[in-house]
N, C-alpha and C positions, 0 to 999 in steps of 0.2 A: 411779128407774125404770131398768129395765134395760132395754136392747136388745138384742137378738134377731137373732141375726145372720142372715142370708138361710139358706133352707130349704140344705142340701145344704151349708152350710158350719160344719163344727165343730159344736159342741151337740151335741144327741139327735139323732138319725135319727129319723124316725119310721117306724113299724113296715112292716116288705115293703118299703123301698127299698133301692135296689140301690147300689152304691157309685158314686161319680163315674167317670165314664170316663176313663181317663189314656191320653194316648196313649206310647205306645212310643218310645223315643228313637231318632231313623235312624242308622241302619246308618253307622261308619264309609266316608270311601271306600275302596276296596282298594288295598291295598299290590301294588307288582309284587315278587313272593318275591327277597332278594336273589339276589346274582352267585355262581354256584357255575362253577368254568372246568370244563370237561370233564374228565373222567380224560383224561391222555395214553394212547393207544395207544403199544402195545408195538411198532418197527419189526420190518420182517420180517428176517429171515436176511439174505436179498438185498438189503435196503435199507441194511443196516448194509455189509454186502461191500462194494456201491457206494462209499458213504461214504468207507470204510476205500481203498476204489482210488482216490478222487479226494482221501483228503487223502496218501494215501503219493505221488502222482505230483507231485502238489504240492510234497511235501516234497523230494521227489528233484532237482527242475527246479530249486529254490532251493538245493538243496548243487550242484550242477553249477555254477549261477551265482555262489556263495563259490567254490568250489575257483578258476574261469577267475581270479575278481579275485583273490584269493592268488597264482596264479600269476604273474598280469602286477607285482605288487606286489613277489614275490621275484625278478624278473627286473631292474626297475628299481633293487632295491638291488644287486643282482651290479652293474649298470654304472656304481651310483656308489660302490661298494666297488673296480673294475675302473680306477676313472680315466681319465683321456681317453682317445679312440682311437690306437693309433699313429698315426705320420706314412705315408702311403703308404710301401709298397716300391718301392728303386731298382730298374732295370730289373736283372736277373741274367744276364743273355746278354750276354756281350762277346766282341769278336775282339781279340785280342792280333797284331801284326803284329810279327816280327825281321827287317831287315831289314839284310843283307850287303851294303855299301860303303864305299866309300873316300873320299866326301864327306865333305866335314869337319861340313857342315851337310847336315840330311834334310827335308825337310816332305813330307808327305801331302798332296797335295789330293784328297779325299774326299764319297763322299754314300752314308751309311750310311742302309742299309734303305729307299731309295729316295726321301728326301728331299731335302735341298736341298742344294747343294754347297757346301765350307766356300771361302773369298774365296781369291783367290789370295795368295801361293804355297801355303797351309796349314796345315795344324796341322805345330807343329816337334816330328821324331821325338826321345827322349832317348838317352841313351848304353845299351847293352845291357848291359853288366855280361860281355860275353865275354871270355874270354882276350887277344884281340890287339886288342879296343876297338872292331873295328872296326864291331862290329853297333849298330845301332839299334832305339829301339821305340814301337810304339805300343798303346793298348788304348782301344777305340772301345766305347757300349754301343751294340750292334749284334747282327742277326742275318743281315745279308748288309752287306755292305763293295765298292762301288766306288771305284777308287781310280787315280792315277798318282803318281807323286812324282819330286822334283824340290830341286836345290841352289839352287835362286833362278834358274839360269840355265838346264842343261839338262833335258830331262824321261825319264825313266824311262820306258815305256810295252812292253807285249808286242810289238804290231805296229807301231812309229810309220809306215809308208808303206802298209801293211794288204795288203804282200808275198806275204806267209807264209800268206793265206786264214783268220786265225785271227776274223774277223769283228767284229772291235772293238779300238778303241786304249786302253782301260782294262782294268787287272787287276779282275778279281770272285772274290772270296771270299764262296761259297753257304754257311753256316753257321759258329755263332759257337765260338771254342776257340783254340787258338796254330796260329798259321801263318809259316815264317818263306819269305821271298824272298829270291833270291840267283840271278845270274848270267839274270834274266828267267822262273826255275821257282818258282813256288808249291808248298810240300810243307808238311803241317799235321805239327805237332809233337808232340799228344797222345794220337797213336794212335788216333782217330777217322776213319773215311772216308766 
């Protein structure tokens, strides 16, 4: 015996029926379309100008700031290309003093440029190198020179009793160069007045 499977399934149809109903299969869910990035826009004239002004100024500020470090960099090799600094310069102002007697020995007592006075008796003059021996000398660095001088025992001075109205009992010599003394006259040597 056969079986018969339910009306509507498989077998004969029988006559005027309609087919089964099927449903429709659901709709996927939607997709969000992918990523497409915009076109770029084209900048403007003016927007590229700009651009072009803030990276040239840019660029300018950063060559200004190489050029200064080269600079300080080639100045530091000149000073160890250069070597140590000299020594200070000695002072270049001096007074040369000759002075005309017949003491066998001379000394300066002295305060050059208005410092402090050299101890007693003072600095010892040497021999002058003149004809008859008799002159002496000194050479102080100095730009003014007071002074008296003296053999150990008696003293040399313009005014010693301050007589003669000459208003001081030390010689002064107002600028530096040769000046020789003789007979209580100071007269400069070098053709300077």
């Amino acid at each position: 015996m056969s079986a018969r499977p339910p009306a509507g399934f498989g077998g004969s149809k029988p006559a005027g029926a309609s087919p089964p109903r099927q449903t429709p299969p659901a709709p996927a869910p939607a997709r969000p379309p992918p990523f497409t990035p915009a076109a770029p826009r084209a900048p403007t004239d003016a927007t590229l100008a700009a651009r072009a002004r803030v990276g040239v100024a840019s660029i300018v500020a950063e060559l200004a700031k190489s050029r200064a470090r080269v600079a300080a960099l080639e100045a530091e090799v000149e000073k160890l290309r250069a070597g140590p600094p000299p020594p200070p310069a000695t002072p270049t102002t001096t007074i040369t003093l000759r002075y005309a007697s017949g003491w066998r020995d001379v000394y300066a007592h002295y305060s050059a440029d208005g410092g402090p006075w050299t101890a007693p008796p003072g600095a010892k003059l040497q021999p002058g190198g003149d004809a008859d021996g008799g002159d002496r000398l000194l050479t102080v660095p100095a730009a003014r020179l007071e002074f008296v001088l003296t053999d150990g025992f008696a003293w040399d001075t313009p005014d010693p009793y301050g007589a003669k109205g000459k208003g001081g009992k030390n010689y002064i010599i107002q600028g530096p160069g040769a000046w020789r003394l003789k007979s209580g006259r100071l007269t400069r040597l070098d053709g300077e007045e």
